[in-house]
PyMOL Python script that loads the backbone (N, CA, C, O; Angstrom):
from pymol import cmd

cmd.read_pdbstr("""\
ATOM      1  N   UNK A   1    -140.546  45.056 -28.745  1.00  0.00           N
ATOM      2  CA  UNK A   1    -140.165  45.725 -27.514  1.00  0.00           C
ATOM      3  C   UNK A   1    -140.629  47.180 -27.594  1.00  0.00           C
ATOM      4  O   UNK A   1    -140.201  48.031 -28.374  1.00  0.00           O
ATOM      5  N   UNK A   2    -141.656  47.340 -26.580  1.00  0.00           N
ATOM      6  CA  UNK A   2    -142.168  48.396 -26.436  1.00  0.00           C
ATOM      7  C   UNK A   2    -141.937  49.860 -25.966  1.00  0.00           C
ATOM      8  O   UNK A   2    -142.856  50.172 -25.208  1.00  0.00           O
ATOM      9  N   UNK A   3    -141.235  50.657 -26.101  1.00  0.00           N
ATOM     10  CA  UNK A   3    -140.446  51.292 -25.077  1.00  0.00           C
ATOM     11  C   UNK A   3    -141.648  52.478 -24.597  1.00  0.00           C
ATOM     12  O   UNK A   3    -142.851  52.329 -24.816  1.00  0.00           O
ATOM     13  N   UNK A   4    -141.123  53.512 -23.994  1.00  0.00           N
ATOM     14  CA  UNK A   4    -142.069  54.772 -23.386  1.00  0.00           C
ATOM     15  C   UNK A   4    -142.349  55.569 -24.171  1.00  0.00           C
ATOM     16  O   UNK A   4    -141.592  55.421 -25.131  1.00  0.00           O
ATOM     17  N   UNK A   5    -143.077  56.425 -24.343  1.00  0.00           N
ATOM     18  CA  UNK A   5    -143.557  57.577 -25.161  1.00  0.00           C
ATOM     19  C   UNK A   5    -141.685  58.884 -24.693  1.00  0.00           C
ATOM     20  O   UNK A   5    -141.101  59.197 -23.655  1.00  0.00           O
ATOM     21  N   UNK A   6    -141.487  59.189 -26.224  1.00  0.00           N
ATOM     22  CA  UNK A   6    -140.475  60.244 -25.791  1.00  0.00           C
ATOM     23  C   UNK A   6    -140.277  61.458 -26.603  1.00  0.00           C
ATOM     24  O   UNK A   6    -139.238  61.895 -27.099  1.00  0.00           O
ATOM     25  N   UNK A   7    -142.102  62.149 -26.658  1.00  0.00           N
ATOM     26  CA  UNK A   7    -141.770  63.215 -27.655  1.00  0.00           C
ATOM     27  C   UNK A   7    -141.950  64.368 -26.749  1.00  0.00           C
ATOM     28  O   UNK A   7    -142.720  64.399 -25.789  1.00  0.00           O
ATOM     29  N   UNK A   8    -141.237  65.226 -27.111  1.00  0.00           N
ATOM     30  CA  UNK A   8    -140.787  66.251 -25.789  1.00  0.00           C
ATOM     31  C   UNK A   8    -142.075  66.973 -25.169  1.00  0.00           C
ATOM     32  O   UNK A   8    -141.843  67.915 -24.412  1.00  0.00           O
ATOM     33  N   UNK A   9    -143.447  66.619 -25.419  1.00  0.00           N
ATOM     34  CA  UNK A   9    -144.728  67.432 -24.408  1.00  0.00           C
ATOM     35  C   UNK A   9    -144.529  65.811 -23.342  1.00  0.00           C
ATOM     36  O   UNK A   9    -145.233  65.712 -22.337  1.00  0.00           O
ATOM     37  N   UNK A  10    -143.862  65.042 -23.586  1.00  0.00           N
ATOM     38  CA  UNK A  10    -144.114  63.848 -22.351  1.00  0.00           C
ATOM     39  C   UNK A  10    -142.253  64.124 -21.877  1.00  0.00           C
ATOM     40  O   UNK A  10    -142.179  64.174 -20.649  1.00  0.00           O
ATOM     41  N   UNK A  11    -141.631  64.201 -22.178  1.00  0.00           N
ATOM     42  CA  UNK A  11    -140.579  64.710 -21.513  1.00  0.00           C
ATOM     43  C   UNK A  11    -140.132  65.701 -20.926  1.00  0.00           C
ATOM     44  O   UNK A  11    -139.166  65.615 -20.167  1.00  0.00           O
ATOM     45  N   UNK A  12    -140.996  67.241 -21.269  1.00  0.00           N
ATOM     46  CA  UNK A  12    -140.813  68.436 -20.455  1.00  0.00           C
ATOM     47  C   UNK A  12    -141.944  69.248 -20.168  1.00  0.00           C
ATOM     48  O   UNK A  12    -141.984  70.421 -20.539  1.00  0.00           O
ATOM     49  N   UNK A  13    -143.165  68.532 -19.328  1.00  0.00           N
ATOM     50  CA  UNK A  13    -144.404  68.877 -19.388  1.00  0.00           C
ATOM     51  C   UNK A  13    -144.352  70.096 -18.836  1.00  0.00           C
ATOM     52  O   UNK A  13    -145.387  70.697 -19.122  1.00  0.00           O
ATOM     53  N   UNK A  14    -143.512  70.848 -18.072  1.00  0.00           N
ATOM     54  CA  UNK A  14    -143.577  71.452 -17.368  1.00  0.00           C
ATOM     55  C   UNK A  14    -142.606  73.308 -18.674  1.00  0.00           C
ATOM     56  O   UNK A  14    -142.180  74.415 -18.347  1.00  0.00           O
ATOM     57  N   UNK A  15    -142.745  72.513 -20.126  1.00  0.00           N
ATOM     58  CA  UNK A  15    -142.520  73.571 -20.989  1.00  0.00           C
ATOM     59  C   UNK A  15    -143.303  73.705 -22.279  1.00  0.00           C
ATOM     60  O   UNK A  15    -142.947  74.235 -23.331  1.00  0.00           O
ATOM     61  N   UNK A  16    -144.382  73.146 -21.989  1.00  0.00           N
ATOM     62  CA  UNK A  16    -145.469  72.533 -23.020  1.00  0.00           C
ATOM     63  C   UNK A  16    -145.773  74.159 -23.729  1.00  0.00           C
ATOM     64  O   UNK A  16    -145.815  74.509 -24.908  1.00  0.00           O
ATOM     65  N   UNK A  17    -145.948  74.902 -22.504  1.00  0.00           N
ATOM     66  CA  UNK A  17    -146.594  76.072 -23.430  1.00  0.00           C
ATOM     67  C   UNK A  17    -144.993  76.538 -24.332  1.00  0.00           C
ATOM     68  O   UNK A  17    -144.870  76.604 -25.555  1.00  0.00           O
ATOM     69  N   UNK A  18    -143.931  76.805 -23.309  1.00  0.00           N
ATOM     70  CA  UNK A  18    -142.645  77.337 -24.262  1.00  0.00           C
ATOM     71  C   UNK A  18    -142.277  76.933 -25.487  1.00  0.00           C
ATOM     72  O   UNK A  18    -142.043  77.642 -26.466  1.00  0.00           O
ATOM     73  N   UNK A  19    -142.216  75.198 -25.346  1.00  0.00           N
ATOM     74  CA  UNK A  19    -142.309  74.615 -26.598  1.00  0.00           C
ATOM     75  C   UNK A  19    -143.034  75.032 -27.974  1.00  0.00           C
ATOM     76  O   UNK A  19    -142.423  75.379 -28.984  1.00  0.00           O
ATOM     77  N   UNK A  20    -144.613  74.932 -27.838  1.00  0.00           N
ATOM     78  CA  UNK A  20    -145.066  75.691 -28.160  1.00  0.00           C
ATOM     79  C   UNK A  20    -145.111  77.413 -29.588  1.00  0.00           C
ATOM     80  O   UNK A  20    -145.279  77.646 -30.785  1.00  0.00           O
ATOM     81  N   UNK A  21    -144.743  78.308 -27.905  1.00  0.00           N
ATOM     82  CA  UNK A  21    -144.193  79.368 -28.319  1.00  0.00           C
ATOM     83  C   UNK A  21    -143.100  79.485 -28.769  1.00  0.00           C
ATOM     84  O   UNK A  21    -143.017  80.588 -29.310  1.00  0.00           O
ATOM     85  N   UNK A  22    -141.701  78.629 -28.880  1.00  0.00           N
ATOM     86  CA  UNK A  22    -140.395  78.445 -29.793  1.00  0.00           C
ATOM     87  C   UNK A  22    -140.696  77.948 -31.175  1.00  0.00           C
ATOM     88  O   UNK A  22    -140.309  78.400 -32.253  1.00  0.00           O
ATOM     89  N   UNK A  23    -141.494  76.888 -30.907  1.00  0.00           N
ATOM     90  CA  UNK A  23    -142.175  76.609 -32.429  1.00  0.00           C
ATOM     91  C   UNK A  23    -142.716  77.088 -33.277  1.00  0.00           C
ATOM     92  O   UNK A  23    -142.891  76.499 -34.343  1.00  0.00           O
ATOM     93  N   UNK A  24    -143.228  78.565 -32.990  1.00  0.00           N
ATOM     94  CA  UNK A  24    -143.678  79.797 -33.786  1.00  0.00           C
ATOM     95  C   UNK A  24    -142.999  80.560 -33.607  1.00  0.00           C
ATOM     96  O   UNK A  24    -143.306  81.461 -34.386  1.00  0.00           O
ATOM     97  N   UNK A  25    -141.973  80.922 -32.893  1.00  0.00           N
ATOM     98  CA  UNK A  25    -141.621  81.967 -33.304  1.00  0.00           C
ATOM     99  C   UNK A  25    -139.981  82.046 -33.427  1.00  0.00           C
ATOM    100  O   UNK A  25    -139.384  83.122 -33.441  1.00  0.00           O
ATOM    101  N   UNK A  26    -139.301  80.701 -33.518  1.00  0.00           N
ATOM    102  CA  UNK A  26    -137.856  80.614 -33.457  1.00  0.00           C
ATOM    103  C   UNK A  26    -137.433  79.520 -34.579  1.00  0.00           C
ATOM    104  O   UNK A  26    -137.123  78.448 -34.060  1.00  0.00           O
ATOM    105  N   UNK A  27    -137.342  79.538 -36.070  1.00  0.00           N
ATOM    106  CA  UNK A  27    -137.260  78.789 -36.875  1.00  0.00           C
ATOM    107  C   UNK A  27    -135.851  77.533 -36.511  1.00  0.00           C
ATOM    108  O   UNK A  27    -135.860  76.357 -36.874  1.00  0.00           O
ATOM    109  N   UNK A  28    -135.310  77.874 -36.120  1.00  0.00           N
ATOM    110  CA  UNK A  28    -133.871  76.890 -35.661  1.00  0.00           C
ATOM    111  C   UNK A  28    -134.578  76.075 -34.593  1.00  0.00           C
ATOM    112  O   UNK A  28    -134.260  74.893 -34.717  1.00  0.00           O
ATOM    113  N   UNK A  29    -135.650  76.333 -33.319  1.00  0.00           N
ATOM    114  CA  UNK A  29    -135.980  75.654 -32.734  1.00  0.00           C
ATOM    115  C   UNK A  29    -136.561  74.561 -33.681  1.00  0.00           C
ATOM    116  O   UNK A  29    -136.325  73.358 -33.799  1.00  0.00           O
ATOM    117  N   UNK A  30    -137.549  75.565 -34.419  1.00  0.00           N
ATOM    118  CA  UNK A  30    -139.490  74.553 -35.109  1.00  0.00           C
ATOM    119  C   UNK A  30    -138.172  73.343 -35.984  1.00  0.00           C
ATOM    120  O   UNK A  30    -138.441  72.149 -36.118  1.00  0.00           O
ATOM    121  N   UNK A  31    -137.119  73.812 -36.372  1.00  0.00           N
ATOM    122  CA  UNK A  31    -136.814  72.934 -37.215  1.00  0.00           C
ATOM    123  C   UNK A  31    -135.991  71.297 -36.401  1.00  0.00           C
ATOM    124  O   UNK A  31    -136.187  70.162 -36.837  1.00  0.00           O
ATOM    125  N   UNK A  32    -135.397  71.525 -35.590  1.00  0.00           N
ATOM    126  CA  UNK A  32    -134.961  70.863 -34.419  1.00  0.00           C
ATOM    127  C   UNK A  32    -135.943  69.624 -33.776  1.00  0.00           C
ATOM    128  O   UNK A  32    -135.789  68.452 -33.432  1.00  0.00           O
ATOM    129  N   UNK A  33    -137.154  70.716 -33.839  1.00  0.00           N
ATOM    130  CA  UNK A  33    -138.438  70.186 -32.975  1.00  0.00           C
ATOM    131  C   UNK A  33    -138.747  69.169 -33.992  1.00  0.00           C
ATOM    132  O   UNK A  33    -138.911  68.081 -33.441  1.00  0.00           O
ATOM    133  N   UNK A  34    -138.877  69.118 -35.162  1.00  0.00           N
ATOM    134  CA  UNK A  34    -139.452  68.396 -35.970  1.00  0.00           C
ATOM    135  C   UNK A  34    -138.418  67.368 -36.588  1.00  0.00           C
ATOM    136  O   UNK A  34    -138.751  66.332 -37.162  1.00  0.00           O
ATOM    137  N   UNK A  35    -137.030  67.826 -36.377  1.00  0.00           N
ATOM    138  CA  UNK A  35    -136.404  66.694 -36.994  1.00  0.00           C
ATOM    139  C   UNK A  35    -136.204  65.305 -35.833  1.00  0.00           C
ATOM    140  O   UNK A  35    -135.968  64.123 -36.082  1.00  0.00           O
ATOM    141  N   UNK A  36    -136.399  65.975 -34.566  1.00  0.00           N
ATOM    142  CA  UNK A  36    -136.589  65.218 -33.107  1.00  0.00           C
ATOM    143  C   UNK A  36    -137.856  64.326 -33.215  1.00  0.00           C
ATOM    144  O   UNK A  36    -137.825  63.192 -32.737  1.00  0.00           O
ATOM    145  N   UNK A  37    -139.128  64.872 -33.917  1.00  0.00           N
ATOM    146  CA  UNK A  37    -140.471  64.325 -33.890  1.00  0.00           C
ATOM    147  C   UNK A  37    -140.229  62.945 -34.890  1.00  0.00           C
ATOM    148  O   UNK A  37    -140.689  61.831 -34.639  1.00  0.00           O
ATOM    149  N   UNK A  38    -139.480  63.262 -35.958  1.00  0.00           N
ATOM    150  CA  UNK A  38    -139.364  62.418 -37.003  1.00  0.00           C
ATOM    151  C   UNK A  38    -138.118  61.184 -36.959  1.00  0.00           C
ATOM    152  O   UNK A  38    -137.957  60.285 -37.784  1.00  0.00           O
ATOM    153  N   UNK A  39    -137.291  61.469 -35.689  1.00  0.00           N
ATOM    154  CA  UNK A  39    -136.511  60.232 -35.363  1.00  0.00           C
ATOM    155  C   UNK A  39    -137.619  59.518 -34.541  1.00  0.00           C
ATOM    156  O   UNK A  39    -137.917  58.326 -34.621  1.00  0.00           O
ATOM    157  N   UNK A  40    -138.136  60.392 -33.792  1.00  0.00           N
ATOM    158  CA  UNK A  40    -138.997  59.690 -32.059  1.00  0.00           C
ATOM    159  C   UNK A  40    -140.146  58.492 -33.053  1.00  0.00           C
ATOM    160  O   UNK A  40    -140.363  57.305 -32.804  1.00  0.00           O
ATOM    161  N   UNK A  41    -140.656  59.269 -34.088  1.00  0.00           N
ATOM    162  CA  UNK A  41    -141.675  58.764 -34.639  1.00  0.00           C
ATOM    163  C   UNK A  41    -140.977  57.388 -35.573  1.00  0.00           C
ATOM    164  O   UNK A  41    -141.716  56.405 -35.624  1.00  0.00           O
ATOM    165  N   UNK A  42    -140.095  57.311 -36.044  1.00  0.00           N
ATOM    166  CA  UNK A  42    -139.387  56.248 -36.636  1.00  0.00           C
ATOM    167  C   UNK A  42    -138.952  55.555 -35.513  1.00  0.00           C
ATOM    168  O   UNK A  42    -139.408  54.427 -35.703  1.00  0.00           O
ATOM    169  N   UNK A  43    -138.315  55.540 -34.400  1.00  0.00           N
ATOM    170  CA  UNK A  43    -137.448  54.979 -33.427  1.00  0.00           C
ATOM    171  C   UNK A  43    -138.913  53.854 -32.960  1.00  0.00           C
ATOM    172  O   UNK A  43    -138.853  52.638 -33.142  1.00  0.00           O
ATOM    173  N   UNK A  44    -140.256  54.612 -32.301  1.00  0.00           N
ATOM    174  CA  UNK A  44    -141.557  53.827 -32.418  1.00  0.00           C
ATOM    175  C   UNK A  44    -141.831  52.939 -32.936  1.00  0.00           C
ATOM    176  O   UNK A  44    -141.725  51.782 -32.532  1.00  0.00           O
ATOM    177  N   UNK A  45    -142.588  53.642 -34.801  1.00  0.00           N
ATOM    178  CA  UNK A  45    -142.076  52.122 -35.762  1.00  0.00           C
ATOM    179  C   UNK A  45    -141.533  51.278 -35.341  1.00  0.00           C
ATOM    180  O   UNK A  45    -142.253  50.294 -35.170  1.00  0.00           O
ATOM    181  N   UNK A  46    -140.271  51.131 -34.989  1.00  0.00           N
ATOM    182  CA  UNK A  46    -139.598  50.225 -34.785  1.00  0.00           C
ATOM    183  C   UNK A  46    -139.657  49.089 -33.772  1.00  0.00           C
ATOM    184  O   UNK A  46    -139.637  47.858 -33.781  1.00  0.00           O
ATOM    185  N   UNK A  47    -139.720  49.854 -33.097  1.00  0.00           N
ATOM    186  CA  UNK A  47    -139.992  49.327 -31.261  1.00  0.00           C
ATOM    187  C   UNK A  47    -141.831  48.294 -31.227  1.00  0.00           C
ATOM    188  O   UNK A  47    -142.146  47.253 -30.650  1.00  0.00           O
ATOM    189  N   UNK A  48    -142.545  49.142 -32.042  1.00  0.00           N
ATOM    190  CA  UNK A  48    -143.487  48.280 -32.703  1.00  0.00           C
ATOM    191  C   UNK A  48    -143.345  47.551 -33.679  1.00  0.00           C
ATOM    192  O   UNK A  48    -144.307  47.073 -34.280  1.00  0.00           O
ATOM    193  N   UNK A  49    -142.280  47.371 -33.958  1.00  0.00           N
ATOM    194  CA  UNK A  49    -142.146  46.288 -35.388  1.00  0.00           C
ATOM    195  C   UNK A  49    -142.910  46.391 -36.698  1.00  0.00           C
ATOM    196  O   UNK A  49    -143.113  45.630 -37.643  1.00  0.00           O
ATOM    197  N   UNK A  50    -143.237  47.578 -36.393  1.00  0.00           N
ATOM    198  CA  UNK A  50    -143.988  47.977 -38.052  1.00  0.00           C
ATOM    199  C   UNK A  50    -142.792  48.288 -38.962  1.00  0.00           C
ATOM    200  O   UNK A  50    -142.986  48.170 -40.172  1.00  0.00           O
ATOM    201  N   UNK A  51    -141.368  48.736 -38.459  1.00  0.00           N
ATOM    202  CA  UNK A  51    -140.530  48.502 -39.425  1.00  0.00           C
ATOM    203  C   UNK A  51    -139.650  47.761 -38.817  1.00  0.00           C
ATOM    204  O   UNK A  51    -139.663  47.723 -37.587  1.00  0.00           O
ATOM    205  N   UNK A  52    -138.606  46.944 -39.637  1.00  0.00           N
ATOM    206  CA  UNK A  52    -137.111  46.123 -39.210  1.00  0.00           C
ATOM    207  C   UNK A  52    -136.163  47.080 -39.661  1.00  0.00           C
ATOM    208  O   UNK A  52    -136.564  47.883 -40.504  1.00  0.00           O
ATOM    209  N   UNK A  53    -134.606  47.184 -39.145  1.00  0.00           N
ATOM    210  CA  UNK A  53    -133.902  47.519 -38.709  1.00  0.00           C
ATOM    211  C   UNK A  53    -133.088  47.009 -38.167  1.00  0.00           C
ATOM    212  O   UNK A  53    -133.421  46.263 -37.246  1.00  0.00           O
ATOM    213  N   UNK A  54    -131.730  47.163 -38.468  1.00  0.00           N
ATOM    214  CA  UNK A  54    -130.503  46.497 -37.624  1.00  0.00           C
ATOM    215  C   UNK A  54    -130.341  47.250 -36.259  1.00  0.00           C
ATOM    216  O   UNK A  54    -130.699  48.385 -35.946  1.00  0.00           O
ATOM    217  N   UNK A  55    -129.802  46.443 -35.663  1.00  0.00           N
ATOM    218  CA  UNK A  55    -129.768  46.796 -33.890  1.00  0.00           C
ATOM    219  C   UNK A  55    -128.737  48.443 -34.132  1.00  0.00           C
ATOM    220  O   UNK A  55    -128.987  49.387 -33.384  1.00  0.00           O
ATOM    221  N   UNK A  56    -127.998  48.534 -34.866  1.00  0.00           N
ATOM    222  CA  UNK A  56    -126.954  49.429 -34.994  1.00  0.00           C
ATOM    223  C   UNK A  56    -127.484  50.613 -35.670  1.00  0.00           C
ATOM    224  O   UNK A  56    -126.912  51.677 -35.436  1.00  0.00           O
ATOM    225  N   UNK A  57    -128.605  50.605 -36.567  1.00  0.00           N
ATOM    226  CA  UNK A  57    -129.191  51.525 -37.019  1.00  0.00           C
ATOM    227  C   UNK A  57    -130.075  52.102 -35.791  1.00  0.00           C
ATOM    228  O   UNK A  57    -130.065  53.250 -35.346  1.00  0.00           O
ATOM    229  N   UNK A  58    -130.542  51.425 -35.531  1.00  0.00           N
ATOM    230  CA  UNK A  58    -131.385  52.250 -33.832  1.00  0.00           C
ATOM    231  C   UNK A  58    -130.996  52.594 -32.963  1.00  0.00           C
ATOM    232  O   UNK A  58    -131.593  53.526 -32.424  1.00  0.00           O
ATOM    233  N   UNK A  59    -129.548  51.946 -32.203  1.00  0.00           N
ATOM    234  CA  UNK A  59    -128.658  52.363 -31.396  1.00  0.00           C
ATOM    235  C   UNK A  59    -128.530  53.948 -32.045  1.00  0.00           C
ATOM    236  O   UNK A  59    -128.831  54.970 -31.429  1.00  0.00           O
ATOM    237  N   UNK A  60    -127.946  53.879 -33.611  1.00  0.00           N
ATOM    238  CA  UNK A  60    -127.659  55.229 -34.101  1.00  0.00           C
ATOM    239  C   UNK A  60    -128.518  55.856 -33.619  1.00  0.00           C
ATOM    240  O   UNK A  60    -128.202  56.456 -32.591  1.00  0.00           O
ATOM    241  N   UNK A  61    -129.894  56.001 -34.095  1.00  0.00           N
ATOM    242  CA  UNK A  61    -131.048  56.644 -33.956  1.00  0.00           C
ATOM    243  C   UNK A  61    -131.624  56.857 -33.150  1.00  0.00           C
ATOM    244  O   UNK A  61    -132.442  57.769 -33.264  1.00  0.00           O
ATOM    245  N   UNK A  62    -131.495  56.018 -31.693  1.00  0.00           N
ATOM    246  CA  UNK A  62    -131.730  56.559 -30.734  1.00  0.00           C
ATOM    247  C   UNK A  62    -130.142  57.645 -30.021  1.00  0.00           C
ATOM    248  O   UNK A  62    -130.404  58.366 -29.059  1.00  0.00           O
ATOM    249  N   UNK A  63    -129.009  57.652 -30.433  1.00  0.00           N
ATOM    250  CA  UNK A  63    -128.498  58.497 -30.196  1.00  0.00           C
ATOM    251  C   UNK A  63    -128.504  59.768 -30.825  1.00  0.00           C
ATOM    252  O   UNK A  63    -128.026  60.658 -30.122  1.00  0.00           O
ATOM    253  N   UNK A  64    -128.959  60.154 -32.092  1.00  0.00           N
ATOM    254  CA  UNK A  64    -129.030  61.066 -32.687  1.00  0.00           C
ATOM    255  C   UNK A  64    -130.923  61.636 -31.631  1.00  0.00           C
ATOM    256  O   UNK A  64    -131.372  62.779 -31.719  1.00  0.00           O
ATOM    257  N   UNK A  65    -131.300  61.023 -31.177  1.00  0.00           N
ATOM    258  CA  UNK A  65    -132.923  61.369 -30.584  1.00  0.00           C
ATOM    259  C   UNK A  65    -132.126  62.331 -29.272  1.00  0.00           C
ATOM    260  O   UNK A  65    -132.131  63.557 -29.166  1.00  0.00           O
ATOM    261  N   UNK A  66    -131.679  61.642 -28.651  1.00  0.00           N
ATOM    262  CA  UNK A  66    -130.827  62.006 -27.380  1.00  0.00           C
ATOM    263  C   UNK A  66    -130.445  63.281 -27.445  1.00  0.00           C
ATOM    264  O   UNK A  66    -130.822  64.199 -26.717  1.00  0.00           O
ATOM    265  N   UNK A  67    -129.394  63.338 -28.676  1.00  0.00           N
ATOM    266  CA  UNK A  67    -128.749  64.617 -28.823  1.00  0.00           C
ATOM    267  C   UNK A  67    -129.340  65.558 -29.275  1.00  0.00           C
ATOM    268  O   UNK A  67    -128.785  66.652 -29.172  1.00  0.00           O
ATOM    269  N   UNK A  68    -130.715  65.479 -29.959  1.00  0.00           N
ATOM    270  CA  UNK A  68    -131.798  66.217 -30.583  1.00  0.00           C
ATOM    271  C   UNK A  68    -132.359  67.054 -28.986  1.00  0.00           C
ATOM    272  O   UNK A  68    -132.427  68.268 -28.793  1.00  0.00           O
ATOM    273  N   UNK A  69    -132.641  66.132 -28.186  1.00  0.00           N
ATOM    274  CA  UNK A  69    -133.244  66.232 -27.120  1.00  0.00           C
ATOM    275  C   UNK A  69    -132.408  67.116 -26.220  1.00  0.00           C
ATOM    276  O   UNK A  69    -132.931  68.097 -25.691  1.00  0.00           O
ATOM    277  N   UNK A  70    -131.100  66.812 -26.017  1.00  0.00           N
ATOM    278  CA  UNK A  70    -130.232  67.677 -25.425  1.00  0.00           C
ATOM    279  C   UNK A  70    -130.555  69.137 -25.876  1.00  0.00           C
ATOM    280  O   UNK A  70    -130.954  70.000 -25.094  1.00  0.00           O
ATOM    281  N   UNK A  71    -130.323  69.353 -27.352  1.00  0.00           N
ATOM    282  CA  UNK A  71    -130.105  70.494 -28.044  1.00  0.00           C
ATOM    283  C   UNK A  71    -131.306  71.407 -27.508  1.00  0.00           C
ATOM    284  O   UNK A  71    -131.313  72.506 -26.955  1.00  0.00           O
ATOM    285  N   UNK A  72    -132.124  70.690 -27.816  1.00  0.00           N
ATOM    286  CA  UNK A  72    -133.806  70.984 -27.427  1.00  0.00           C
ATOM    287  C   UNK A  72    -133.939  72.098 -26.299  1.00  0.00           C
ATOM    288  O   UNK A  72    -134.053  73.314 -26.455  1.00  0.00           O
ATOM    289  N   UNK A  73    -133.876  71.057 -24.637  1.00  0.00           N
ATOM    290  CA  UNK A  73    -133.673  71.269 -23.646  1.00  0.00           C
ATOM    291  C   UNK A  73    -132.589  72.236 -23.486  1.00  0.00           C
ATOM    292  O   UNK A  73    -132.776  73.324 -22.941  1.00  0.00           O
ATOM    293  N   UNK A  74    -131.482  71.869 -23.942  1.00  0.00           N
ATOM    294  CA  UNK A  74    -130.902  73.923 -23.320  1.00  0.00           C
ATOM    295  C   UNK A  74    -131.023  74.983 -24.377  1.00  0.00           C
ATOM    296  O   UNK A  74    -130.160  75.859 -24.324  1.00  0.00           O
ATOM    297  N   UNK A  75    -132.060  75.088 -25.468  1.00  0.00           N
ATOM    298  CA  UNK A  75    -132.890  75.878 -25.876  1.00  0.00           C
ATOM    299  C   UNK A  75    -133.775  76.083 -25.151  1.00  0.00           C
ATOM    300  O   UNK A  75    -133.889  77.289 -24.934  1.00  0.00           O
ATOM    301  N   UNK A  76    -134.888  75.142 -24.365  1.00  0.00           N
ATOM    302  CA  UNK A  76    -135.696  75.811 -23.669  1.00  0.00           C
ATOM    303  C   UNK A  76    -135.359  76.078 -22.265  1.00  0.00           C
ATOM    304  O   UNK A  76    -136.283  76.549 -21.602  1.00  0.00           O
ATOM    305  N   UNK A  77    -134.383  75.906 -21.740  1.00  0.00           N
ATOM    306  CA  UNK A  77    -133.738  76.403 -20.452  1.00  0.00           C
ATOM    307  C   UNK A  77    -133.212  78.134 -20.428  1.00  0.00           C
ATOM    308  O   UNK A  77    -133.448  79.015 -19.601  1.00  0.00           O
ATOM    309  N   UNK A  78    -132.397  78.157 -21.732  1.00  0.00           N
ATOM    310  CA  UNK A  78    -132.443  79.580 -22.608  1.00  0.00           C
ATOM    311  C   UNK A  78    -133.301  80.572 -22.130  1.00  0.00           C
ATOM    312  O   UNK A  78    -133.288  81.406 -21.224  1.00  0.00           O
ATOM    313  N   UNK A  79    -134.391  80.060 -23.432  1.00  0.00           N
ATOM    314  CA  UNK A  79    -136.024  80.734 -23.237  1.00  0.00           C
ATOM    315  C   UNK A  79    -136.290  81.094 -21.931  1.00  0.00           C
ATOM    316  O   UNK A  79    -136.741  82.178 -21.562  1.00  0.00           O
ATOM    317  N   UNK A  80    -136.012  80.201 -21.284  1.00  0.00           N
ATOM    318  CA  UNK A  80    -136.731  79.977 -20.088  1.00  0.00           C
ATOM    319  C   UNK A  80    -136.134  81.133 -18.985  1.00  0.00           C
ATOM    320  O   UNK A  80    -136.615  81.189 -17.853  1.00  0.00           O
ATOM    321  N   UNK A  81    -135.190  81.927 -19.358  1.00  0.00           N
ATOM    322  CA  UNK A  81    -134.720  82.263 -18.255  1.00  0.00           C
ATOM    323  C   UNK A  81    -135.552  83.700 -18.372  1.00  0.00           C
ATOM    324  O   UNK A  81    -136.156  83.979 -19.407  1.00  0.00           O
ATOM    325  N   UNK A  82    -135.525  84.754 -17.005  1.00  0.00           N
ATOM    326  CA  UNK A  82    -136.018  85.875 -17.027  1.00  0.00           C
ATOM    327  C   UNK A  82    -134.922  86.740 -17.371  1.00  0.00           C
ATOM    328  O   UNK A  82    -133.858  86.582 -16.773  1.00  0.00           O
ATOM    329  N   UNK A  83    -135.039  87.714 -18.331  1.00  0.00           N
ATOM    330  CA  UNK A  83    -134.441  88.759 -19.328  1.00  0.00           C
ATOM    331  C   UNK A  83    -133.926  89.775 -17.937  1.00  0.00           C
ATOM    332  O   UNK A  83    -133.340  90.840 -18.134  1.00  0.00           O
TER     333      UNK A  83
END
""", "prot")
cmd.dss("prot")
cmd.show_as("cartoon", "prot")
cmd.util.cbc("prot")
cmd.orient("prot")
């Protein structure tokens, strides 16, 4: 079961460059960003069946993606605002 692409330049195209620029220059973001890249990128695996997994381990893992994603997003809403 194939699901959609969900690494945040396809979920917030419209912060591609901010993203970006948080990733150099805000270490709590870059680190966030990457622990998000490394569920999204395992959660895949999966969904492609290049790895197995119990239904409950991915449920987990896609909720820990979610909340990565949350965190994410009102970091770059943050950023985003004018000073």
């Amino acid at each position: 079961m194939l699901g959609e692409k969900h690494d945040l330049h396809h979920e917030f195209p419209e912060y591609e460059q901010l993203i970006h620029d948080l990733k150099t220059s805000d270490a709590h973001f870059a680190r966030l960003f990457e622990e998000y890249h490394t569920v999204e990128h395992e959660v895949r695996r999966i969904e492609e069946e290049v790895e197995v997994r119990s239904d409950d381990y991915v449920e987990d893992l896609k909720k820990k993606r979610l909340l990565l994603k949350d965190q994410l997003y009102h970091m770059l809403l943050q950023a985003d605002k004018p000073a």
